[in-house]
C-alpha positions as semicolon CSV with decimal commas, in nm:
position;residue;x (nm);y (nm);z (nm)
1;X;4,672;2,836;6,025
2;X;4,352;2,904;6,269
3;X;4,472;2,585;6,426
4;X;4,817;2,700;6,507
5;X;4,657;3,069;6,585
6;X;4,479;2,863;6,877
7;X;4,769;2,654;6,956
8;X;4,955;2,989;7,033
9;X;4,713;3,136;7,180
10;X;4,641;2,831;7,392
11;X;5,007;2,781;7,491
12;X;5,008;3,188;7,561
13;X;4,722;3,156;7,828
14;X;4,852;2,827;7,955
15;X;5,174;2,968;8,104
16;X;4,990;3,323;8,200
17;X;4,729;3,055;8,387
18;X;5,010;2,842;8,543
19;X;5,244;3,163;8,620
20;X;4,899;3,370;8,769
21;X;4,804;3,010;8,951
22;X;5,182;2,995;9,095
23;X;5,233;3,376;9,211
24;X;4,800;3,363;9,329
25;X;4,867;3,085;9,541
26;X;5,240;3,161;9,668
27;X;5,077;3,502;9,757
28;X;4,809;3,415;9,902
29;X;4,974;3,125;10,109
30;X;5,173;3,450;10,222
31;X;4,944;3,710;10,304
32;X;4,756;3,394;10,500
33;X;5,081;3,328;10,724
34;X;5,164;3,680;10,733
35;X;4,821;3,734;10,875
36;X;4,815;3,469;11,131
37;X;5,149;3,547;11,219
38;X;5,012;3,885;11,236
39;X;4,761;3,751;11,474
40;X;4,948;3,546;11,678
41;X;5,179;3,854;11,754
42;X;4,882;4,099;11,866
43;X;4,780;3,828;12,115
44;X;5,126;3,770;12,215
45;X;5,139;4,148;12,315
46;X;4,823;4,127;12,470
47;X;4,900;3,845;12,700
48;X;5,223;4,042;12,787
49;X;5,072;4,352;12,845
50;X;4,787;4,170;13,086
51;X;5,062;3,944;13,247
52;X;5,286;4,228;13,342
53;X;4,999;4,429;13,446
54;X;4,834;4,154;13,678
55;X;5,146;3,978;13,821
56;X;5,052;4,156;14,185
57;X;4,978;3,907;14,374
58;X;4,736;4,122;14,574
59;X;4,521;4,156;14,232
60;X;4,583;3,804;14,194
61;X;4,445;3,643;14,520
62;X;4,099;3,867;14,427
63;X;3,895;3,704;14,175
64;X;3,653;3,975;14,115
65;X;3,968;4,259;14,098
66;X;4,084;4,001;13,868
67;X;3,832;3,978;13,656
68;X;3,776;4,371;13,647
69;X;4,128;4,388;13,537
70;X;4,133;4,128;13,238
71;X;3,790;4,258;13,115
72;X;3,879;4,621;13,156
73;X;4,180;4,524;12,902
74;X;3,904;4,340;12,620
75;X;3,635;4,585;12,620
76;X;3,781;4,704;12,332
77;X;3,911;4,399;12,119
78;X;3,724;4,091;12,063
79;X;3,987;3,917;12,217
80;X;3,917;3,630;12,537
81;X;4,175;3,612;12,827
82;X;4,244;3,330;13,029
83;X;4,475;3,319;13,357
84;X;4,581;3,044;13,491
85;X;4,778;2,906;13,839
86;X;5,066;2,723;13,795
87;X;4,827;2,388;13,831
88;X;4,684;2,491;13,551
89;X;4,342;2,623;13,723
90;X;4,195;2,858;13,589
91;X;4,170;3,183;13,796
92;X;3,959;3,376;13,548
93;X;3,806;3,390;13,239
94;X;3,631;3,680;13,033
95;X;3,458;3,486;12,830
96;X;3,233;3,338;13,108
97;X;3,334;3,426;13,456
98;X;3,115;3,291;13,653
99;X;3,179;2,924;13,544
100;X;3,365;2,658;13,682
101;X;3,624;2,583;13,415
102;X;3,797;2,226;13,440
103;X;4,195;2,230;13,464
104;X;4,436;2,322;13,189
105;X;4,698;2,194;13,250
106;X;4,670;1,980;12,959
107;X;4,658;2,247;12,691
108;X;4,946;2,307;12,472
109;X;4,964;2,684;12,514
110;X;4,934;2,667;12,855
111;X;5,162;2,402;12,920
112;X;5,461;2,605;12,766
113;X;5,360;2,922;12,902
114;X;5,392;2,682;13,276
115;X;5,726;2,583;13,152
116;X;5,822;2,916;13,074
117;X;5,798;2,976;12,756
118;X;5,556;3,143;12,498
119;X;5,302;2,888;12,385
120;X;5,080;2,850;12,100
121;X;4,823;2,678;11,944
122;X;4,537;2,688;11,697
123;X;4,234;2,456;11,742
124;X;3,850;2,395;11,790
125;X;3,767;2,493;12,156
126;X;3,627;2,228;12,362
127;X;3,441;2,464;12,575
128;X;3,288;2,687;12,279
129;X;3,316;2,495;12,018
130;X;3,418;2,700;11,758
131;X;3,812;2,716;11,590
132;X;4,046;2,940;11,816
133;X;4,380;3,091;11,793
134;X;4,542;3,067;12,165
135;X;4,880;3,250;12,252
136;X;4,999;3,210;12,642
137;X;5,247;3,389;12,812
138;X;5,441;3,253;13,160
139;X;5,311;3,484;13,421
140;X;5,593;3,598;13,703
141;X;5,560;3,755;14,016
142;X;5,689;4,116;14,004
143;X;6,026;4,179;14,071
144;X;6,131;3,844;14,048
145;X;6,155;3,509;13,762
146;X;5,909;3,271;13,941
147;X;5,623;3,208;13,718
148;X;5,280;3,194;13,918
149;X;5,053;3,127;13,651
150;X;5,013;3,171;13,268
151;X;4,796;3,428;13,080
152;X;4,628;3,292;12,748
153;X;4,475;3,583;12,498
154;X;4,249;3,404;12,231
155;X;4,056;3,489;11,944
156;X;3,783;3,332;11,769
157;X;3,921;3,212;11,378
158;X;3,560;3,353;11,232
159;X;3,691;3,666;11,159
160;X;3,997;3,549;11,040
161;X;3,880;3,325;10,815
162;X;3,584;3,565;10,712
163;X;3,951;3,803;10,637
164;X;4,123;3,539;10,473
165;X;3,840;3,430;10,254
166;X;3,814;3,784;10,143
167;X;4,168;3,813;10,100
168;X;4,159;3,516;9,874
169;X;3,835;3,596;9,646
170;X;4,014;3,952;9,612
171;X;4,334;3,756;9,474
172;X;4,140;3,511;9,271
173;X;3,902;3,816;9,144
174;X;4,258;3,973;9,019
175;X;4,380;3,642;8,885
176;X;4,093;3,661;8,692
177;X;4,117;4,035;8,550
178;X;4,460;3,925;8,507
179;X;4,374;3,619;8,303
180;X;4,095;3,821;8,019
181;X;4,359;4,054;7,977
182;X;4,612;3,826;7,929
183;X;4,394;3,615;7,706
184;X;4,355;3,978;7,510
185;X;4,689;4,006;7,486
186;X;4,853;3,685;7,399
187;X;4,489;3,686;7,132
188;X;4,676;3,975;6,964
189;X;4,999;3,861;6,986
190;X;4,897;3,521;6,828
191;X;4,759;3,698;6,562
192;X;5,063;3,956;6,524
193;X;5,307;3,647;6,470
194;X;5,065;3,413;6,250
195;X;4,877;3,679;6,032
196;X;5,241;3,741;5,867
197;X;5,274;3,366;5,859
198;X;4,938;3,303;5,693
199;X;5,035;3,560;5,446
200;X;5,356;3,378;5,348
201;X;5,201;3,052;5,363
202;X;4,919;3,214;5,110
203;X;5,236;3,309;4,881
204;X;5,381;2,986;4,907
205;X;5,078;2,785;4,775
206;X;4,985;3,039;4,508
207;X;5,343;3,029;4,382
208;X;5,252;2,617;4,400
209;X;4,985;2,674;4,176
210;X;5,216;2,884;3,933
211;X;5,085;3,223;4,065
212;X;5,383;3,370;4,062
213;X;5,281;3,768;4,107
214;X;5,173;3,701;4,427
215;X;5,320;3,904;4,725
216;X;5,331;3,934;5,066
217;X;5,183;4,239;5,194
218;X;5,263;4,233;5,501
219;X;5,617;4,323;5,636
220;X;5,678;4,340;6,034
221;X;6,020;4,465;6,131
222;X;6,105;4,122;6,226
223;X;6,263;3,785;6,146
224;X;5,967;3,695;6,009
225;X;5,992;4,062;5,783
226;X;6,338;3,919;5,657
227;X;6,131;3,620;5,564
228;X;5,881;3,786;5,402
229;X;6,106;4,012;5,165
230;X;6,259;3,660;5,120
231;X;5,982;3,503;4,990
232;X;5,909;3,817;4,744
233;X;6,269;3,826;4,600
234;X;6,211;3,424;4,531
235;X;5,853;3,535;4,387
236;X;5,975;3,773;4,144
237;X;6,284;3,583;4,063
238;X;6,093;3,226;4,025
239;X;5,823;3,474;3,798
240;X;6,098;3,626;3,571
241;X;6,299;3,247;3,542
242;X;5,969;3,082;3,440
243;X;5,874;3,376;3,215
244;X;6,194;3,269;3,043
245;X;6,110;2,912;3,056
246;X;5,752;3,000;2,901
247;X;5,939;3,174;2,642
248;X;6,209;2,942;2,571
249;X;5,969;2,687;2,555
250;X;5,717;2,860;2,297
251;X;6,027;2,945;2,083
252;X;6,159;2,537;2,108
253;X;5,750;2,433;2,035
254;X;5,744;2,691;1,737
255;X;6,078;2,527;1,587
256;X;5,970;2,188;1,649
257;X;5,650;2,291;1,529
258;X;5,729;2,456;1,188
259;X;6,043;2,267;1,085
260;X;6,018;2,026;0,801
261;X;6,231;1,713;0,963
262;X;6,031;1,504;1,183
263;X;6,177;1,467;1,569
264;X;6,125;1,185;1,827
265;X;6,267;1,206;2,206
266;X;6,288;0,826;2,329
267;X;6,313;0,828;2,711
268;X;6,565;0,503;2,888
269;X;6,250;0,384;2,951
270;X;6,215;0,327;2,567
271;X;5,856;0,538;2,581
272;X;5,795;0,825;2,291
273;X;5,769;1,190;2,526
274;X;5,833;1,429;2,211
275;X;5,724;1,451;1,842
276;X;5,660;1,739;1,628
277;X;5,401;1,780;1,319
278;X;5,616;1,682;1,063
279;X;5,671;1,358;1,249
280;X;5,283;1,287;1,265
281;X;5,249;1,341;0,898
282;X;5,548;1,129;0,835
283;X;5,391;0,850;1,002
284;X;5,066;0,932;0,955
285;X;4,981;0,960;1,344
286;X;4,881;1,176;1,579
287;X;5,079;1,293;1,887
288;X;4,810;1,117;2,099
289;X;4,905;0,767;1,913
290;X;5,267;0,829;1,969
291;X;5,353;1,021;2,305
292;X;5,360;0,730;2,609
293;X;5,389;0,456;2,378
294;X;5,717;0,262;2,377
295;X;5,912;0,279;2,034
296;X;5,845;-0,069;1,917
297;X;5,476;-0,080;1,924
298;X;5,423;0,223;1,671
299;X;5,753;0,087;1,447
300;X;5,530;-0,104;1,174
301;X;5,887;-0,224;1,082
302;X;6,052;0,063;0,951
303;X;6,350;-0,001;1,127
304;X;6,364;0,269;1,406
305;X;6,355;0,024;1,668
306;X;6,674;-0,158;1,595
307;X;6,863;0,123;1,592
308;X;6,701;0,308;1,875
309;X;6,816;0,031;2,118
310;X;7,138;0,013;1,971
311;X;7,213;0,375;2,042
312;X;7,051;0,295;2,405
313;X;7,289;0,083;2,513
314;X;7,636;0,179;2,296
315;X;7,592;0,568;2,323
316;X;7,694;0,556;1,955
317;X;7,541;0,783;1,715
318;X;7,405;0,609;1,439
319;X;7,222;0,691;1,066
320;X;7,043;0,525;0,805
321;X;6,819;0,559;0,518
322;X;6,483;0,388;0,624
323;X;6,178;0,324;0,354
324;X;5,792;0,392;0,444
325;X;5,543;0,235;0,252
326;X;5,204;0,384;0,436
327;X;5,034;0,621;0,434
328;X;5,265;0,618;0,088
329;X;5,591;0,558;-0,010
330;X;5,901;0,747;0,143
331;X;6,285;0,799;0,203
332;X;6,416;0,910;0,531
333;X;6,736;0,969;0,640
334;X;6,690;0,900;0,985
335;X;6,988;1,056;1,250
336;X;6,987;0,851;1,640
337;X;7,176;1,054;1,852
338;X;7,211;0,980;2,222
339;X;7,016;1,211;2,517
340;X;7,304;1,258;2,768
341;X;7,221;1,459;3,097
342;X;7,479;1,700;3,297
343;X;7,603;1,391;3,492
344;X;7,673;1,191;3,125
345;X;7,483;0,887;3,184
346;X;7,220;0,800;2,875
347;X;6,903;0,878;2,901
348;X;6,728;0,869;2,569
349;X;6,736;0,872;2,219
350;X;6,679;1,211;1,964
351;X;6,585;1,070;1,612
352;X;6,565;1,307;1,382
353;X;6,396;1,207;1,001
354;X;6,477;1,404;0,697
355;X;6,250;1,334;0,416
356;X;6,476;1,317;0,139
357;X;6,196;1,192;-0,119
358;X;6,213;1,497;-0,365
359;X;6,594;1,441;-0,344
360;X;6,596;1,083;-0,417
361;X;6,343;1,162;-0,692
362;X;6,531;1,436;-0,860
363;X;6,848;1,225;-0,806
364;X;6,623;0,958;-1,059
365;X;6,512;1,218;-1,285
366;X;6,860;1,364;-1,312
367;X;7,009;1,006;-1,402
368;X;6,692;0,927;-1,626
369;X;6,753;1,270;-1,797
370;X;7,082;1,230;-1,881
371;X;7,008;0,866;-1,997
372;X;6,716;0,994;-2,197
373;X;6,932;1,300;-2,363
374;X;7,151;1,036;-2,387
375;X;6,987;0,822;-2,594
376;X;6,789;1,106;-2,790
377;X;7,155;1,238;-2,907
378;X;7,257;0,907;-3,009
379;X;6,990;0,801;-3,235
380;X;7,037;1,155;-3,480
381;X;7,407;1,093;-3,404
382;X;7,443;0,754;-3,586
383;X;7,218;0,838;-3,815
384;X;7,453;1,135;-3,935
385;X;7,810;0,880;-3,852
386;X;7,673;0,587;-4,093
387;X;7,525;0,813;-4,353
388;X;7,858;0,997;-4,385
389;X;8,062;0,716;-4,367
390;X;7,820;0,556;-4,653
391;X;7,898;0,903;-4,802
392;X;8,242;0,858;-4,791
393;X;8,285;0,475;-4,868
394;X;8,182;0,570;-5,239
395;X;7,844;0,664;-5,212
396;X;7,941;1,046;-5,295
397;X;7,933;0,923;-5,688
398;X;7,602;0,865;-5,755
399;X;7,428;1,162;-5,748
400;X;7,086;1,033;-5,631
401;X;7,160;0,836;-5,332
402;X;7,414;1,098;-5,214
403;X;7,098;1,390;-5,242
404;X;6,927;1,107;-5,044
405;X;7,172;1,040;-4,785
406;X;7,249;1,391;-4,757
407;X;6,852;1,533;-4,671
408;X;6,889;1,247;-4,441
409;X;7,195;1,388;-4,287
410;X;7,024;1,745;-4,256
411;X;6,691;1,624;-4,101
412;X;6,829;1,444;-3,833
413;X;7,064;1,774;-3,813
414;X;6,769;1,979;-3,769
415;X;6,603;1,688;-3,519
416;X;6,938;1,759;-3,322
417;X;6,930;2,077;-3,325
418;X;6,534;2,109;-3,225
419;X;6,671;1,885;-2,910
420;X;6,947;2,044;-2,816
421;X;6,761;2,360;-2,810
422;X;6,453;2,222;-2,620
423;X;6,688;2,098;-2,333
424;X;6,836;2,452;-2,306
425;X;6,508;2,643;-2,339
426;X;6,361;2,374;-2,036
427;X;6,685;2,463;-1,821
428;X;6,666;2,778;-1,878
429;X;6,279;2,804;-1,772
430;X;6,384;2,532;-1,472
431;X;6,627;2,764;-1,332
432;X;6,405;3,047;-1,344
433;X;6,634;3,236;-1,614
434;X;6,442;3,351;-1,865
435;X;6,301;3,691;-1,848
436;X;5,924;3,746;-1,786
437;X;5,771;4,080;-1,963
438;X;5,437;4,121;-1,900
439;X;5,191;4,340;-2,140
440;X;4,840;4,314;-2,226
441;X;4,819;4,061;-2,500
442;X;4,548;3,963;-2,727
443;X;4,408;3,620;-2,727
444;X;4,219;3,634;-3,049
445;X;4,545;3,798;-3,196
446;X;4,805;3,577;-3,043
447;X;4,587;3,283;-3,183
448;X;4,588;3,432;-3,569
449;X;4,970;3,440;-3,551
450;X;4,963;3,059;-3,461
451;X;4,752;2,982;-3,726
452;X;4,954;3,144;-3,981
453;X;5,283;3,023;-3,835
454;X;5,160;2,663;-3,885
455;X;4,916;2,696;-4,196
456;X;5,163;2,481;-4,420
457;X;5,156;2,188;-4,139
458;X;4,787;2,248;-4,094
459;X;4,745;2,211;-4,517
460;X;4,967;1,920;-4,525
461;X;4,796;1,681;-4,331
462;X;4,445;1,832;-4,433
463;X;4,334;1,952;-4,061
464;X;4,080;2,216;-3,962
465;X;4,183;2,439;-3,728
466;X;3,893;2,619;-3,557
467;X;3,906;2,872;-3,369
468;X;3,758;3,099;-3,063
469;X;3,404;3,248;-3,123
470;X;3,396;3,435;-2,823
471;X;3,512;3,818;-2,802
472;X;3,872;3,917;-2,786
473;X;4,036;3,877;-2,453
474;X;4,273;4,069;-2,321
475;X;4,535;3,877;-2,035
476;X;4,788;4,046;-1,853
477;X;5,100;3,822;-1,940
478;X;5,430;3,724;-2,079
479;X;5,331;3,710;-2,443
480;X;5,641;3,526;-2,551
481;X;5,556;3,245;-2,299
482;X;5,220;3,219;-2,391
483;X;5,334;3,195;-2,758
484;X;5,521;2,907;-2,671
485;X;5,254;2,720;-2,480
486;X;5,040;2,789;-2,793
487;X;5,286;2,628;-3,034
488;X;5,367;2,338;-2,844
489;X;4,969;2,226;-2,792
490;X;4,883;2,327;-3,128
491;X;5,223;2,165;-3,293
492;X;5,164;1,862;-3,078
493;X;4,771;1,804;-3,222
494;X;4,932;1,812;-3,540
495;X;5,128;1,551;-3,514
496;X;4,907;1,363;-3,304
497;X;4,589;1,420;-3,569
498;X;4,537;1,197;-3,863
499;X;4,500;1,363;-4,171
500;X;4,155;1,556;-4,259
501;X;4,132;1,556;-3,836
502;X;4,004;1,866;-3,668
503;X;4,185;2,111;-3,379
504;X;3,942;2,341;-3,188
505;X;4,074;2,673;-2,946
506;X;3,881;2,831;-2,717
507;X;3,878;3,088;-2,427
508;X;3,672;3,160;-2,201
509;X;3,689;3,337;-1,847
510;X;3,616;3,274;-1,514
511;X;3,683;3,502;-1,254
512;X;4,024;3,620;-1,255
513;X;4,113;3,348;-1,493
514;X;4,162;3,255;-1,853
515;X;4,066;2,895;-1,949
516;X;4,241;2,843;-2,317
517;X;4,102;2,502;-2,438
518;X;4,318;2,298;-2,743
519;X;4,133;1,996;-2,796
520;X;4,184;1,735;-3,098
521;X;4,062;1,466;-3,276
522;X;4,343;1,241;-3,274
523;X;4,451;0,888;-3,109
524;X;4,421;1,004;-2,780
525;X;4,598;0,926;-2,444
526;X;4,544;0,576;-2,285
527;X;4,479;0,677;-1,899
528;X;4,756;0,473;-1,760
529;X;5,007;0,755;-1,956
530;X;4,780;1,067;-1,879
531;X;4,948;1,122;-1,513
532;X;5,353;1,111;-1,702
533;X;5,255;1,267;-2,010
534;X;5,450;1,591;-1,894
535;X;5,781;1,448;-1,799
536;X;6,059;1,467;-1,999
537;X;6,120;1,248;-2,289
538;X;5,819;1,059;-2,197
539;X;5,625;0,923;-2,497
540;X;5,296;0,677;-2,560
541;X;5,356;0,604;-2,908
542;X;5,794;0,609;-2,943
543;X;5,824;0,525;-3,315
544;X;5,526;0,754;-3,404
545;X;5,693;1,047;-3,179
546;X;5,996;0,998;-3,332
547;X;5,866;1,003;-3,678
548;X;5,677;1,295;-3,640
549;X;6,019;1,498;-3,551
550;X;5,950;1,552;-3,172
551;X;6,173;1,602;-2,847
552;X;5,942;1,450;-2,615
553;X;6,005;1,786;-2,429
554;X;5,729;2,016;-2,560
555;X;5,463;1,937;-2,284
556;X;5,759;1,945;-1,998
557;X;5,841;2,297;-2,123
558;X;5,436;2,388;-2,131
559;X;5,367;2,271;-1,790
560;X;5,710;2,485;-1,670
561;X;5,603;2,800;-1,847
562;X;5,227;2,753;-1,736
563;X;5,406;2,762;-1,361
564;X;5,607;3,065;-1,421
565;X;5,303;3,263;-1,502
566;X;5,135;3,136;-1,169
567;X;4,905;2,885;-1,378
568;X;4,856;2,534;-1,451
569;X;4,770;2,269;-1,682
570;X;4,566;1,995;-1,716
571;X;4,440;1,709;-1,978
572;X;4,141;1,510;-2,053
573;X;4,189;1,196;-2,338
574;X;4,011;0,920;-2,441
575;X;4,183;0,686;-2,626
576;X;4,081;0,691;-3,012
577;X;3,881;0,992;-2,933
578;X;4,100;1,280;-2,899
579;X;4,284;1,465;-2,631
580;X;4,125;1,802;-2,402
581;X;4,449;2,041;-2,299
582;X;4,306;2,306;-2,058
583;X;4,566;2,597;-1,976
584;X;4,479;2,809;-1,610
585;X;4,637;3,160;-1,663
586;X;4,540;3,457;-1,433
587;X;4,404;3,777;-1,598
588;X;4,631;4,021;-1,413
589;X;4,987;3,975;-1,375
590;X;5,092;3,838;-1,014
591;X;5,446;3,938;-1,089
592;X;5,606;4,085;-0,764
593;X;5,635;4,478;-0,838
594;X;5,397;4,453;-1,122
């Protein structure tokens, strides 16, 4: 901006120069001519005056009255006179009048005045040489036209050019004082029209570098005013647009950002510009291994790329199901939809993955469930069909295989029955149905009743049941549910523990939390089987767990229970060694309300 400042300003002095140079010299070429003109004029009166005052030809034929009369009319201006015949001799001179002057006849002036009429001339004299303006007059005889002579008044050009150079310094001198103020002047009013210039231009570039409260300050009643309020009203309206960009944009990132399907923006030029989080852990990359990279190269053949070019050049939506294998194994159902812009041409891809996984694995465990209940109904089911129909055949007469066939009939009616209600109790606790009351419960007390509720189980096979030698505890809980979590480990370690085999409980705390330890001395849990050992219906040994009378549903129904009162459960086995089941339960209820 100093650059155009100076241009201006530069441009401002060079037409005040050129106009001062124009008028100084057109001025001064006139006051020059006005002066000589001036000049030529007084000597033209002059010569009239002495020509109508000498034209006697008495005064003529005297030289010396002559001479008297022509110097008695320059005494008093520094002007020479010069008369002449009508050879062009001269008859007297005031300059010198005692020389002998050659003819001149020959001079301009003096030839015109001859010819009658009023000559000039301006030239270097001959006779003094010096520059001199002439002026000569035709001199005629009184009372009539005949001209006897010519009268020349002259004047040295010394003076007039000592006049004229003084004119001319004064004019140039002005010129000059015309010029600084000028340059003063067009210096402010360069700097009245750019500083409002600069100012916008300083908006400008701070808007350019997303400084968007910038103003201009400065507001001249002006065009360039009109620009300036311009330039604010786009300031404040590019400030509040991008300050809804910003915040359209945060909201979009915190979507992309915190919603669980994974999304992928494929520009036409087939490069990744867009993923959110839960497409890096999907993948298992980072943005910084996916944005700028072109579709194929980060596919690892899961099938995205097929599709995404498909949808590229139909415009089709498509969807699939796609499998990962790494970082593990997953299910997507992946959606392609085309990126159309305002103008409808094609200019992406938007894949969006669903991890439907848990869905696909619940879908399993729903079909295995049904095909396990399935087949854990049919077995008692037979059992009680061919028994009866044995029953019924003719088998009701003999008293001892009926009894037989009946207690048959009613264990696998009780098996049935244990079943049935073990699939309702783990619905119920599944769906979150049963009703949680919590009260401060007594571990030492809570273990007792277990003990007594199983005592004839625990006689029958001969196994010692030890129990906790620490101090009572006292847990904040559901006491039903921890009931059943008791039952289930210590009814389970029964059945698992050879006869004359041992069963140890303890508690201890830690913290906030109860540990509750039911460890066993029976055949343990081979370590391929501990990680399914709490799904449904899942068994190591299937004839044994069948024998024994169980579900395969007790340790399903633990670990559900243990999560409903916010704690978990884990397992330690050795096969042929025994088993370790460690409940988590915190001390104080975390019950909403509670």
């Amino acid at each position: 901006m100093n650059r155009f400042r100076l241009k201006l300003t530069f441009t401002i002095l060079s037409l005040i120069s050129l106009v001062l140079i124009v008028i100084g010299i057109f001025i001064g070429k006139l006051m020059e001519q006005t002066y000589l003109d001036t000049q030529y004029e007084l000597l033209r009166k002059e010569a009239l005056f002495v020509s109508e005052t000498i034209n006697d030809p008495s005064v003529l034929s005297s030289h010396d009255r002559l001479l008297e009369q022509i110097v008695h009319f320059t005494d008093s201006m520094e002007v020479r006179i010069t008369v002449v015949d009508p050879q062009g001799d001269v008859l007297a001179d005031t300059s010198d009048p005692n020389k002998n002057w050659e003819n001149h006849s020959h001079r301009k002036e003096i030839a015109e005045a001859l010819s009658g009429k009023v000559g000039s001339d301006l030239r270097e004299s001959t006779t003094l040489d010096e520059q001199m303006i002439y002026v000569a007059v035709p001199l005629r005889q009184e009372g009539s036209n005949e001209i006897i002579g010519a009268v020349r008044s002259s004047m040295s050009m010394e003076a007039i050019t000592q006049s004229i150079h003084q004119m001319w310094f004064s004019l140039m001198m002005g010129l000059v004082v015309t010029l600084i103020i000028g340059s003063i002047v067009s210096t402010r009013i360069s700097h009245d029209i750019t500083r409002p210039i600069e100012e916008i231009i300083r908006v400008a570039r701070n808007i350019t570098q997303r400084e968007y409260e910038s103003r201009v300050q400065i507001k001249p009643r002006d065009e360039l005013g009109q620009l300036a309020t311009a330039i604010n009203f786009m300031a404040s309206s590019l400030e509040q647009q991008m300050y809804q960009i910003s915040e359209n944009q945060q909201r979009l990132a915190g979507v992309l950002a915190n919603m669980p399907s994974g999304v992928i923006l494929i520009a036409e030029n087939r490069r990744i510009v867009l993923v959110n989080n839960a497409t890096e852990k999907m993948l298992n990359l980072s943005s910084n291994d996916l944005i700028g990279k072109l579709h194929f190269e980060i596919d690892h053949n899961y099938g995205l790329s097929q599709h995404v070019e498909s949808v590229i050049k139909t415009g089709e939506r498509r969807r699939d199901e796609i499998h990962l294998f790494y970082p593990q194994e997953r299910i997507l159902d992946v959606d392609f939809s085309p990126y159309i812009n305002y103008r409808g041409e094609i200019k992406g891809v938007l894949t969006v993955l669903h991890d439907i996984t848990d869905i696909r694995r619940l879908e399993k465990m729903r079909s295995d469930f049904v095909a396990n209940v399935s087949h854990e109904l049919r077995t008692p089911i037979t059992s009680i069909k061919g028994f009866t129909e044995t029953l019924l055949d003719g088998a009701l007469k003999d008293e001892e295989i009926s009894r037989n066939f009946l207690q048959i009939i009613y264990d696998e009616s009780e098996r049935l029955f244990r079943l049935i209600s073990d699939i309702l109790d783990l619905s119920k606790i599944e769906q979150k149905r049963i009703t949680l009351s919590y009260t401060e419960v007594s571990m030492n007390k809570l273990i007792e009743e277990m003990k007594k509720l199983l005592q004839d189980q625990l006689l029958k096979k001969k196994i010692t049941l030890n129990l906790p030698k620490s101090s009572d505890v006292l847990i904040r809980t559901d006491e039903d549910g921890v009931q059943q979590i008791l039952l289930n480990l210590l009814s389970n370690a029964i059945a698992y523990t050879p006869d004359g085999g041992t069963i140890s409980i303890d508690i201890r705390t830690e913290g906030k939390y109860l540990y509750l330890d039911v460890a066993d001395t029976g055949m343990g849990i081979p370590e391929k089987d501990l990680g399914r050992i709490f799904e449904r219906f899942y068994r190591v040994d299937k004839a044994r767990s069948r024998d024994s009378g169980g579900t395969g549903l007790g340790l399903a129904i633990v670990k559900h229970i243990c999560e409903s009162l916010h704690g978990t459960i884990t397992v330690k086995s050795k096969e042929g060694e025994g088993s370790i089941f460690t409940v988590i339960l915190p001390l104080t209820s975390w019950e909403i309300g509670q």
